[in-house]
C-alpha positions, 0 to 999 in steps of 0.5 A: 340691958346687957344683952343676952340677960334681963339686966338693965342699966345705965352709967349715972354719968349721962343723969349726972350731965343733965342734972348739972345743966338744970335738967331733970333726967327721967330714964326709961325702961326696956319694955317688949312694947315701948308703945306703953310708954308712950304718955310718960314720953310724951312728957318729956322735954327733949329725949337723950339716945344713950350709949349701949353695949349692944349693936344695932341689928343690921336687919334694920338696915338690910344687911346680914350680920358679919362675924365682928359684929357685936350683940343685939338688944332687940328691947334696946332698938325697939325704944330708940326708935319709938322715942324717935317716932315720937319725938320727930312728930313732936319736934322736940330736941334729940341728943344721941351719944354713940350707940344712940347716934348709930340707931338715929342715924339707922331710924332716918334710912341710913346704915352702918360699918359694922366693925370699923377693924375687920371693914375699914381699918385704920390707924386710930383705934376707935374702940380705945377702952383706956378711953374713958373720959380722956381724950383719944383722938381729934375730929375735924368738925364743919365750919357753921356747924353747931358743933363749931360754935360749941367746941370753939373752932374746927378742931377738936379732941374726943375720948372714943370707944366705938367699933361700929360707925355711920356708913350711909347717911340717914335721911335728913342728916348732914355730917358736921365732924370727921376723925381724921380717918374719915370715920364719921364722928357728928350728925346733925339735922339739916337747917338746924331743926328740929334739934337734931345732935348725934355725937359719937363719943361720949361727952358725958363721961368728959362733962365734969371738966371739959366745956366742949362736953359740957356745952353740948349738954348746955345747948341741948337742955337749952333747946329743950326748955325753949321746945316747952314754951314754943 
């Protein structure tokens, strides 16, 4: 939902990457109590945390709100983290992209560098709008890490339009990829479960042509279906 407004929204990119994977993507709304959505979530197979222009509130985190930071969506972080209370007790597998790894990352007790410019600063630029579905910048991803396996190598390139990211890691996470600045670029879940895959940047928006986005789809739809008849 943009912020500020009663609009609600999603890129069809992110329907289109599960589709492509043989997935049947179901899309949710922004509700003032997403407890009453609790029976259509209890359905699903996996839960994808999508991208948003919104900020998570750093209230969540303990933090006051810095000047750089951007709007908040209050609907927006109340289904996240009800998806996630859900989807954790049911150990079903979780895909979050951006904005969604940011409110995972915050749901699990971590917090965030509110604007990576004005707090950090570095020489890439993180929040590249020309990005889009292209290549920005590389990552440096861990050696066994599921992300190794899926990109092929320790080496990667991503698109990246972010200017937010992870500061103190959420209970249970471990940092599997790294820009070369440091700026924390993957998370996944300890031990490998439950399915647990924060990226980012957005794979959807490069799933159409290149197999590293493509292959984080695969294996979260993969996984998915397994959940369903564990």
């Amino acid at each position: 939902m943009d912020p500020g407004t009663d609009t609600q929204y999603l890129s069809r990119q992110y329907a289109d990457a599960v589709a492509g994977c043989g997935g049947t993507p179901v899309v949710l709304p922004l509700l003032e109590d997403p407890r009453e959505l609790d029976s259509l979530a209890a359905r699903l197979d996996g839960v994808l945390l999508t991208g948003s222009s919104s900020d998570v509130d750093p209230a969540h985190y303990g933090s006051d709100r810095l000047p750089a930071s951007g709007p908040i969506q209050p609907l927006r972080d109340r289904l996240d983290f009800r998806l996630l209370d859900l989807a954790l007790a049911r150990r079903v597998p979780v895909l979050a992209i951006c904005f969604g790894m940011q409110s995972l990352n915050v749901f699990l007790g971590g917090t965030l560098v509110q604007d990576i410019p004005s707090v950090l600063g570095s020489a890439i630029e993180h929040q590249n709008p020309g990005s889009e579905g292209r290549p920005s910048h590389g990552i440096e991803i861990a050696r066994g890490s599921v992300l190794e396996r899926l990109a092929g190598g320790t080496d990667g390139m991503v698109n990246s339009t972010h200017h937010q990211a992870v500061d103190r890691v959420g209970e249970g996470l471990d940092v599997i990829a790294r820009a070369p600045d440091g700026i924390v670029e993957a998370v996944a879940a300890r031990g490998g479960e439950p399915f647990i895959l924060g990226v980012q940047w957005h794979p959807e928006r490069s799933f159409a042509h290149d197999p590293f986005s493509r292959n984080i789809f695969e294996l979260f739809l993969a996984r998915s279906r397994a959940a369903v008849t564990a």
